[in-house]
C-alpha positions as CSV (number, residue, x, y, z in Angstrom):
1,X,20.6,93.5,-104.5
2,X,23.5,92.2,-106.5
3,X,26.7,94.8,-107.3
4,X,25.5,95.3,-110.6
5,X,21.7,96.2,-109.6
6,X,23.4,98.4,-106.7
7,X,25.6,100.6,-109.2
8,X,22.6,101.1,-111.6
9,X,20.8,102.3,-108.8
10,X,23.6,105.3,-108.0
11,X,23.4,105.5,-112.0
12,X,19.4,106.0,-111.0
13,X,19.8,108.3,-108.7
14,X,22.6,110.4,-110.5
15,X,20.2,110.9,-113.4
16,X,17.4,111.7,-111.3
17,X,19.2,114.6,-108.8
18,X,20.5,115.8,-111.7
19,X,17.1,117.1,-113.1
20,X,16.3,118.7,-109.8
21,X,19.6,119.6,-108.8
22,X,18.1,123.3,-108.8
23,X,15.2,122.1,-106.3
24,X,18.1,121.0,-103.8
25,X,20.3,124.0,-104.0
26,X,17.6,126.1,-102.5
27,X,16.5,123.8,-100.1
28,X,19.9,122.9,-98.9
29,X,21.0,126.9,-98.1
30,X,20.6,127.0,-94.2
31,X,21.2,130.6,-92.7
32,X,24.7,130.2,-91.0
33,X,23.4,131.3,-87.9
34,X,21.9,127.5,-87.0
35,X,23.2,125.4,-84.8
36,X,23.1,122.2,-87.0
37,X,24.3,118.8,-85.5
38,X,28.0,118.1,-86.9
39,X,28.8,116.0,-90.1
40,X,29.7,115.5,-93.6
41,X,27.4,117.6,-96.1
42,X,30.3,116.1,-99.1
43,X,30.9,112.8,-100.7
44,X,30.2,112.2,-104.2
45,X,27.9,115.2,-106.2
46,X,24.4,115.1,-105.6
47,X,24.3,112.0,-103.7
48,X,26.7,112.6,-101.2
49,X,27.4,109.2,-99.0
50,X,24.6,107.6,-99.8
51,X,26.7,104.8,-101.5
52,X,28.4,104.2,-98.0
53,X,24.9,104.5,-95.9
54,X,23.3,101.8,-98.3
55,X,26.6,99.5,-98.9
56,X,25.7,95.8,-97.2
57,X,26.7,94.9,-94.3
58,X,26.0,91.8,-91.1
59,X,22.4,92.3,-89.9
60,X,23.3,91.9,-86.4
61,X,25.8,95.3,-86.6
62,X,25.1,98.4,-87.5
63,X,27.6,98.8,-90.4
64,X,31.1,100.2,-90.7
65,X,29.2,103.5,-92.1
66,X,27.3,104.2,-89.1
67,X,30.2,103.2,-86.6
68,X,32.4,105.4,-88.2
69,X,29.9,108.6,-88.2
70,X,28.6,107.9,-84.4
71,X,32.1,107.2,-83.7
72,X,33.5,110.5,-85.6
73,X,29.7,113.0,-84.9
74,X,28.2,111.6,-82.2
75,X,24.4,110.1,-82.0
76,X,22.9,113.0,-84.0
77,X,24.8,113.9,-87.1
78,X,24.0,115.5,-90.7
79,X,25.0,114.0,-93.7
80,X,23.5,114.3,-97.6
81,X,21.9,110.7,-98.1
82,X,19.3,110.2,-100.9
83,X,19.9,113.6,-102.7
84,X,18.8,115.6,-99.9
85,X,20.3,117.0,-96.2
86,X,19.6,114.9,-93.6
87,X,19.3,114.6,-89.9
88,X,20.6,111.0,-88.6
89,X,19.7,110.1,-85.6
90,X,20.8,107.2,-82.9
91,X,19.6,109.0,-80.4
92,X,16.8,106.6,-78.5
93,X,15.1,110.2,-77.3
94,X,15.5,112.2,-80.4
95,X,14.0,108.8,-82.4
96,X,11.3,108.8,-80.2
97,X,10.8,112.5,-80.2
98,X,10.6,112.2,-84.3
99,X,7.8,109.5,-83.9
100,X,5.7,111.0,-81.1
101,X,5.4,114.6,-83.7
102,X,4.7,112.5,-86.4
103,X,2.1,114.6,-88.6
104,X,3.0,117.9,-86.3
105,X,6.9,118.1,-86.8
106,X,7.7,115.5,-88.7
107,X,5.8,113.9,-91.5
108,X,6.7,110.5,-93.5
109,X,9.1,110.4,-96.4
110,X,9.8,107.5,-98.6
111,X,11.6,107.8,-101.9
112,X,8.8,108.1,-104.2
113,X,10.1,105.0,-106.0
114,X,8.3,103.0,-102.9
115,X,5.2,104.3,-103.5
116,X,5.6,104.2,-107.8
117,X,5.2,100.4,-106.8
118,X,3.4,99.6,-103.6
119,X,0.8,102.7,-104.7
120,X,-0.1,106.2,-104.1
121,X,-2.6,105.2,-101.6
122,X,-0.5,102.7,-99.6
123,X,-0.5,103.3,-96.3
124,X,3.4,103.4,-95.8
125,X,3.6,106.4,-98.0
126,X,0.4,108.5,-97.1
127,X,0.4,111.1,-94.9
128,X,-2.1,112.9,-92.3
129,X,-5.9,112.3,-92.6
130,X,-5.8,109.6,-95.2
131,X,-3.2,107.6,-93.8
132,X,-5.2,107.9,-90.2
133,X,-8.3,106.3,-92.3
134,X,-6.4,104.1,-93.5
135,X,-4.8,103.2,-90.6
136,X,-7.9,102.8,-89.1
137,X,-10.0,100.3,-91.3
138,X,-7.0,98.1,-90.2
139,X,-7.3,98.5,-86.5
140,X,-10.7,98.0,-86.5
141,X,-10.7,94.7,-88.7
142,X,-7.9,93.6,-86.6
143,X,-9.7,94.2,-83.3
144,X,-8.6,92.0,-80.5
145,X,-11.9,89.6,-80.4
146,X,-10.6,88.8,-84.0
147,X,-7.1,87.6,-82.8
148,X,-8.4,86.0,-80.2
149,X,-10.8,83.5,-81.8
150,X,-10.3,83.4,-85.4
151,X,-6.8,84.6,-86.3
152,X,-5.1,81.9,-83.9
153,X,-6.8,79.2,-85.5
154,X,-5.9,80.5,-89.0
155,X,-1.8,81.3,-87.9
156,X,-1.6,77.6,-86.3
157,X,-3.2,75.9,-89.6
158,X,-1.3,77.7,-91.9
159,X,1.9,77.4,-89.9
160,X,1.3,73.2,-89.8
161,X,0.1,73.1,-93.5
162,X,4.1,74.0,-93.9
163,X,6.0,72.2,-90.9
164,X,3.9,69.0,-91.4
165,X,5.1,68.9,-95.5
166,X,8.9,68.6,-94.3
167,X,10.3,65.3,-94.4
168,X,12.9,63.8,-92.2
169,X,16.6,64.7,-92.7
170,X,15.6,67.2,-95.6
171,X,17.1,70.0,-96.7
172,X,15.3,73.3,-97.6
173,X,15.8,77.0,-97.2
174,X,14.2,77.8,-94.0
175,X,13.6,81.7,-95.6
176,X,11.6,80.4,-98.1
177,X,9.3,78.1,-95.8
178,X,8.6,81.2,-93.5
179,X,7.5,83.4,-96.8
180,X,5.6,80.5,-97.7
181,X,3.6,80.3,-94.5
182,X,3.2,84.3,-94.0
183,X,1.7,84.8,-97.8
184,X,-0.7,81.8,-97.2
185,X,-1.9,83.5,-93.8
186,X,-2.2,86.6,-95.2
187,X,-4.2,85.5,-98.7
188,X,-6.2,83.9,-96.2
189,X,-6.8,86.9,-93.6
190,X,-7.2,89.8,-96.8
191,X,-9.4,87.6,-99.7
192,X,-9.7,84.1,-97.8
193,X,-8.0,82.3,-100.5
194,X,-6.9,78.8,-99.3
195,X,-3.4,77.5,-99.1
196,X,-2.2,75.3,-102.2
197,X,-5.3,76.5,-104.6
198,X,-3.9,77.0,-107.9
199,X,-5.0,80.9,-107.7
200,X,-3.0,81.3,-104.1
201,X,-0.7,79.5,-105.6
202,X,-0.2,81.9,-109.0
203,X,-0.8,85.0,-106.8
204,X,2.3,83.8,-105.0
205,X,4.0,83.5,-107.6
206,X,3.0,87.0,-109.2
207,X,4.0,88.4,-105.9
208,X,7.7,87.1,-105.5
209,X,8.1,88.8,-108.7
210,X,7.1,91.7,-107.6
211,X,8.9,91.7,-104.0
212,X,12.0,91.3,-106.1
213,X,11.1,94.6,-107.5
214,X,10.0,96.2,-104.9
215,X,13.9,95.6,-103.1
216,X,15.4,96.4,-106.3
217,X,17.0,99.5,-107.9
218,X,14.3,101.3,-109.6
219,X,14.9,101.3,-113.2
220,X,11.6,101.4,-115.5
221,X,13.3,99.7,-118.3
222,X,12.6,96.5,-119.9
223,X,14.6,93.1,-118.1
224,X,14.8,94.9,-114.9
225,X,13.2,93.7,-111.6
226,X,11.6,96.9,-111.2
227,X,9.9,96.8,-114.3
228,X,9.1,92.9,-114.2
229,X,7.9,93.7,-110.6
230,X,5.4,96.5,-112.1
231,X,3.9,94.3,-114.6
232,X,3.0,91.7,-111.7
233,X,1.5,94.5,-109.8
234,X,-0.7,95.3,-112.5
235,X,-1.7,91.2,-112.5
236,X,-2.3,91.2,-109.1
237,X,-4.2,94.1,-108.9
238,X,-6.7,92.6,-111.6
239,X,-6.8,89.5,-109.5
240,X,-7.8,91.5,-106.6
241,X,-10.3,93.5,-108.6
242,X,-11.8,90.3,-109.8
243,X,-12.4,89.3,-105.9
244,X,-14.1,92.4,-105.0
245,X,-16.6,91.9,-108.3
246,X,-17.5,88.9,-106.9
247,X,-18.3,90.2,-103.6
248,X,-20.2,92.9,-104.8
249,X,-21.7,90.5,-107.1
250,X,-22.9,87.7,-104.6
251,X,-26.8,87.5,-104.0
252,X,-26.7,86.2,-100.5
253,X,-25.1,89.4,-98.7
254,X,-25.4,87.2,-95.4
255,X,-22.1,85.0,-97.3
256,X,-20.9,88.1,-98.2
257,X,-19.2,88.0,-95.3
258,X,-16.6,90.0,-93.2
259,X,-14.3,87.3,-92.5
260,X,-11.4,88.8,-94.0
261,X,-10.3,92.2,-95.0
262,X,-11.6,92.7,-98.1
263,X,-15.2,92.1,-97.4
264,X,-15.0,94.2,-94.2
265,X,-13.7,97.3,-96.4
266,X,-16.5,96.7,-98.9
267,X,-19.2,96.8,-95.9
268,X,-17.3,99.5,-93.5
269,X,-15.7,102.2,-95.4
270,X,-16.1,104.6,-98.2
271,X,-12.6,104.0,-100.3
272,X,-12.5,104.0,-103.7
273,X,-11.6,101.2,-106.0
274,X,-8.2,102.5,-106.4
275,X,-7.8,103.3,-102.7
276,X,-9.0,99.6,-101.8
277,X,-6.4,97.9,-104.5
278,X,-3.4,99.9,-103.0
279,X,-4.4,99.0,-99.6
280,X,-4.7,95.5,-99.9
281,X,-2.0,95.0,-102.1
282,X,0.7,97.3,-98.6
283,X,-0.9,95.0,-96.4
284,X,-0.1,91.8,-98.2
285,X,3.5,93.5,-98.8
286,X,3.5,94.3,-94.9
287,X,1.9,91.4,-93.5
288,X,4.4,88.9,-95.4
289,X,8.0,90.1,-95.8
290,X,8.5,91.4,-91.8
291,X,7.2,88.8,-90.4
292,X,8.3,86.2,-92.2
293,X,12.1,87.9,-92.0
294,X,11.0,87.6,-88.4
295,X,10.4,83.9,-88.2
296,X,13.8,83.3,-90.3
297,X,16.2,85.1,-87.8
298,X,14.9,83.3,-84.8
299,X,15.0,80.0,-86.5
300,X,19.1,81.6,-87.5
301,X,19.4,82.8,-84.0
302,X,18.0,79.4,-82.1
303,X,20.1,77.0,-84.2
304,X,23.0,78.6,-82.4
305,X,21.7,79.1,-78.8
306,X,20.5,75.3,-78.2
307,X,20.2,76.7,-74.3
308,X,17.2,78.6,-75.4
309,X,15.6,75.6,-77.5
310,X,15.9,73.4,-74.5
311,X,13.7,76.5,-72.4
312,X,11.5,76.5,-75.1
313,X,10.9,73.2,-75.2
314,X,9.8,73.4,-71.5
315,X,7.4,75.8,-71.5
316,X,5.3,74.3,-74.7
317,X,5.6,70.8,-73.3
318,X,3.9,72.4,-70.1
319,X,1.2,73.8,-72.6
320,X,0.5,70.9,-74.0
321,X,0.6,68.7,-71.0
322,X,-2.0,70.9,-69.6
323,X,-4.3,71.4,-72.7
324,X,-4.4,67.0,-72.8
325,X,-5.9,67.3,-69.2
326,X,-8.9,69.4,-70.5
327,X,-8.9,67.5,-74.0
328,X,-8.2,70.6,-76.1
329,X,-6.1,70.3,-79.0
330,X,-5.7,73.6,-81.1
331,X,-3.7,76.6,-79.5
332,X,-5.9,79.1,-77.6
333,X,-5.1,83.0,-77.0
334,X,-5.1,82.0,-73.0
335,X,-1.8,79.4,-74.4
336,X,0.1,82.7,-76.4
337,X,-0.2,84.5,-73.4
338,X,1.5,81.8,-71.5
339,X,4.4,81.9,-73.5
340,X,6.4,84.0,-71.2
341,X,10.3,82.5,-72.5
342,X,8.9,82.8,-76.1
343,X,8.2,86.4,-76.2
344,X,11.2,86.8,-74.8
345,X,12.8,85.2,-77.5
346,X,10.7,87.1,-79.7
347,X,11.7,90.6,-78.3
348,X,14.9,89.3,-78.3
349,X,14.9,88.2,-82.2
350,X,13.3,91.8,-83.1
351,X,16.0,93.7,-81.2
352,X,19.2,91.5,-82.5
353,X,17.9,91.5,-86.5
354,X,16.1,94.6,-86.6
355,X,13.7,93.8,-90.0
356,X,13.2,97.5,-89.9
357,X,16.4,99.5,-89.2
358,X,15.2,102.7,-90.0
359,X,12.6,104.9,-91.2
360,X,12.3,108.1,-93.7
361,X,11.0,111.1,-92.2
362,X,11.4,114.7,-92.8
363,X,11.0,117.8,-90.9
364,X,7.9,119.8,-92.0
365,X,8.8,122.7,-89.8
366,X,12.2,124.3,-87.9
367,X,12.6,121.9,-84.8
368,X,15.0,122.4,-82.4
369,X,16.7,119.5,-80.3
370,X,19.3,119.4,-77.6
371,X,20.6,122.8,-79.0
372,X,20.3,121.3,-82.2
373,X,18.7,122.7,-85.0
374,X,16.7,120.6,-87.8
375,X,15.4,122.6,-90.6
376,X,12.3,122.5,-92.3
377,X,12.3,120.9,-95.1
378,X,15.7,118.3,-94.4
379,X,15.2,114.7,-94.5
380,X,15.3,112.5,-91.3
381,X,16.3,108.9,-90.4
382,X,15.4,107.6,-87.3
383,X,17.8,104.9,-86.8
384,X,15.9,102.1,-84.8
385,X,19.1,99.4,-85.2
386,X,21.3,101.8,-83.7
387,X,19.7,102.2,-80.6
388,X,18.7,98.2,-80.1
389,X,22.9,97.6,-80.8
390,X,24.3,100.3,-78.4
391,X,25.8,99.4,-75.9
392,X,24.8,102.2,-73.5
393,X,21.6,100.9,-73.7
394,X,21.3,97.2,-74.0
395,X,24.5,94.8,-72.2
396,X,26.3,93.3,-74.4
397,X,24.2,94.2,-77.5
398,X,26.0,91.6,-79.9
399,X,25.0,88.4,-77.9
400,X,21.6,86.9,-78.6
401,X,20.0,86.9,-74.8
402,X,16.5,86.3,-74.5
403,X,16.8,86.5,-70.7
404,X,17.5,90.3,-70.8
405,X,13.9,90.6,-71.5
406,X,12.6,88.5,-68.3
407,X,14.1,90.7,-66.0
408,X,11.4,93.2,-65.6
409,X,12.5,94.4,-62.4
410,X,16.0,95.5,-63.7
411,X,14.8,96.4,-67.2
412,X,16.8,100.2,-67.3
413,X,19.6,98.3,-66.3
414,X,19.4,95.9,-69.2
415,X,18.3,98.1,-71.3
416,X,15.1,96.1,-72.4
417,X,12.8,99.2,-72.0
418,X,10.0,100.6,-74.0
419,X,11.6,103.7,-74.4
420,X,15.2,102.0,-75.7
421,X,12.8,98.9,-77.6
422,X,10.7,100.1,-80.5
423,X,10.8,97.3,-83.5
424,X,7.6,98.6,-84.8
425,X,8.0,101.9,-84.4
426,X,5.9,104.5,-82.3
427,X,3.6,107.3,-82.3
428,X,0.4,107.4,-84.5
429,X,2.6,105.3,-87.4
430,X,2.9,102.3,-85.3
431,X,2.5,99.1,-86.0
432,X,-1.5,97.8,-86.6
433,X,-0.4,94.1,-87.2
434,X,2.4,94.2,-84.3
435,X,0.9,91.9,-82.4
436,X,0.0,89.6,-85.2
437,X,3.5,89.2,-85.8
438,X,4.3,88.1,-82.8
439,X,1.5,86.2,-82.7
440,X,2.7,84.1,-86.2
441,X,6.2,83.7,-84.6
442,X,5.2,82.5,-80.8
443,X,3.1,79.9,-83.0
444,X,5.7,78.7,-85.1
445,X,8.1,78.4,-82.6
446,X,5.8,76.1,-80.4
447,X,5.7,73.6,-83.4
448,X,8.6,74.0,-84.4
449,X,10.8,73.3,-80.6
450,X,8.2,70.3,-80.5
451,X,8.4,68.8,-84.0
452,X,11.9,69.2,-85.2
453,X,15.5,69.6,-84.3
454,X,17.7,71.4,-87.0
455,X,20.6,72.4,-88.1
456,X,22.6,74.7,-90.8
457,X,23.7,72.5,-93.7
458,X,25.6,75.7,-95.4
459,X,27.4,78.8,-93.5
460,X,24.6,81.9,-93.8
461,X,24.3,85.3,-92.5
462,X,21.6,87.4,-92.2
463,X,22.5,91.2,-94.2
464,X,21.2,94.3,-94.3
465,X,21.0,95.7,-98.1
466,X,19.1,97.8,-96.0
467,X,16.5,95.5,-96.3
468,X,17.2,92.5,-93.9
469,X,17.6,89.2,-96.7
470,X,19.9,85.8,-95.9
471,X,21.8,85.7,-99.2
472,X,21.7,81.5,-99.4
473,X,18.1,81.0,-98.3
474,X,19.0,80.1,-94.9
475,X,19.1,76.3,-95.9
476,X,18.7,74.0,-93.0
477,X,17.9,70.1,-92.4
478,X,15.5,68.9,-89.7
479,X,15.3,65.6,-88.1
480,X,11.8,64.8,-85.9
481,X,12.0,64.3,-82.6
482,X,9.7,62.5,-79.9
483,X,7.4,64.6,-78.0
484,X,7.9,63.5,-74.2
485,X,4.4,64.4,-74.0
């Protein structure tokens, strides 16, 4: 988000709390007798210090903002962020207290710009019953059998279509290449569209456009992102409305097949039209951008830890050394789960970047915690980053150390628990394509330690605008190396 987009968006939110400044007044008056967690209610009219919580700042910290109030409040703390009173929370028990209740205590809460553009019926902004329906077509397309067998195959193609197009010593923008591979995989896994067709290939172009928007300040009017990025919904809806005519058109129902999401909706569930479009257009949205955010920071994070690339390179060599005495060629689920170094690096990479590094929640009734009281009705934000960079809980949070997670034996005292760790967050919200991600990035790593050494060609940094972005492109060059095996 450039300066310009960021001070329309105040401008955005001024207007906006402005019409329901009335709404707020009565929703902010909190009987003096509560206990609430200390803070600062003040800041600029209306929006309070939202401008400080959302200024930019190093992925790998948690901001001056958030130093300042944990440093000043404490873990818990209220402030007035987004137009409303809020609860913020870098307490690694309170956050998992707000997850856990999720639905009895606490409920989802995103601005409603999110779901203006991702959809009513997305299933990051519905709540109870339907987003548990929702939730659920996913889990049971994604089953395990289906990672197992045919989702490997498809994350090692995709990833090589990419790697095997670089040339030696050439320069490109790392960020890019990882979207590139994630959109493929997940065109394929949702509507089975093939990487390079000219349709994947405008449907990835519709939808850059409309991730731009989707990160942007929300402002309807013409020449903005947000508007530019609601026009290319409305194209790739149609496109994805055109693919579910021809399934329901096809006269051989035994093609009609189940192999990606949209045919198993179609033939499993009850949704609507509208309720299909939304859902397949969150889990493209889902399915890309984290994971491919992912895959960026360990490629950002590796380049500068070459103790770690040489570990890798150990383990995969082993993989493949002992896949040439069977005769295999292609990556099984038996290799991922071999990886033991690379989902350390993994867990490592998820806890240093933090791609999510907090979520909107609000309390739907009076919840007391540690003598604290939330009231119903205030806004809440878990802050996940906060926990994974404190350090009470991790040692030495600001080093990237991959053998904090191997461990397991002294995990409280490294802090690389499950109660301290929760990248994809908890409760009955978590995560249905968590370990798909991690899936995608043990794969890429294995061809990429094999295939290529690199290197930055231009000083970059990963930010958090919240959302995590590396302002150059992360531009690296590569050189191939021999395989010693």
């Amino acid at each position: 988000m450039s300066d310009f987009e960021f001070l329309l968006f105040v401008s955005f939110l001024v207007f906006n709390l402005c019409l329901i400044l009335n709404l707020f007044k009565r929703r902010t008056r909190v009987p003096s007798t509560r206990n609430l967690p200390p803070g600062n209610m003040g800041g600029l009219p209306f929006l309070g210090e939202t401008i400080g919580y959302l200024k930019p700042y190093s992925a790998t910290t948690i901001g001056t903002f958030m130093e300042q109030h944990i440093s000043r409040y404490g873990k818990i703390y209220k402030s007035k962020l987004f137009g409303e009173p809020t609860i913020v929370s870098a307490d690694p028990g309170l956050n998992r207290y707000i997850l856990q209740n999720e639905g009895r205590l606490f409920e989802c809460s995103y601005p409603r710009s999110i779901g203006g553009i991702l959809g009513k019926w997305s299933m990051l902004v519905l709540v109870g019953d339907m987003h548990r329906d929702m939730r659920q077509i996913s889990l049971n397309f994604l089953t395990n059998a289906r990672l197992k067998t045919q989702l490997v195959k498809e994350v090692e193609k995709n990833i090589l279509w990419v790697l095997d197009s670089w040339q030696e010593n050439s320069s490109f923008c790392a960020q890019d290449e990882a979207k590139k591979f994630t959109f493929n995989l997940m065109a394929k896994h949702i509507m089975s569209l093939e990487p390079g067709e000219p349709e994947t290939e405008q449907l990835k172009k519709e939808y850059v456009t409309f991730m731009k928007g989707v990160v942007s300040a929300p402002l309807n009017f013409p020449g903005t992102a947000y508007r530019r990025a609601l026009k290319s919904r409305s194209t790739i809806l149609k496109f994805i409305e055109g693919k579910m005519k021809e399934r329901i058109n096809q006269t051989d129902k035994k093609d009609s097949s189940e192999d990606d999401l949209l045919g198993w909706v179609l033939t499993n569930s009850n949704l609507t039209k509208e309720q299909i479009l939304d859902l397949v257009l969150s889990l493209l949205f889902a399915g890309h951008e984290t994971s491919s955010v992912s895959i960026a920071l360990a490629v950002y994070f590796l380049e500068a830890c070459p103790t770690a690339v040489r570990q890798l390179r150990e383990e995969h060599e082993e993989i493949v050394k002992a896949k040439k005495v069977t005769g295999e060629t292609d990556l099984t689920w038996d290799d991922y789960k071999k990886m033991e170094f690379t989902h350390s690096v993994i867990n490592e990479t998820l806890r240093f970047g933090n791609v999510v590094r907090f979520l909107h929640r609000k309390a739907i009734k009076d919840v007391q915690y540690k003598g604290y009281d939330i009231p119903c009705g205030w806004k809440v934000l878990p802050v996940i980053a906060a926990v994974h960079l404190d350090p009470t809980h991790f040692d030495q949070p600001h080093l990237f150390d991959p053998w904090r997670w191997q461990n397991k034996s002294g995990a409280s005292a490294t802090g690389a628990s499950a109660n301290n760790f929760m990248p994809f967050g908890g409760g009955p919200r978590l995560c249905t394509g968590s370990e798909l991600a991690k899936l995608e990035m043990a794969i890429f790593i294995h061809h990429l330690v094999l295939k290529y050494e690199w290197e930055l060609v231009d000083s970059d940094e990963a930010f958090a605008y919240p959302y995590i972005d590396f302002p150059k492109g992360l531009p690296i060059k590569i050189r191939h190396r021999k395989q010693s095996c």
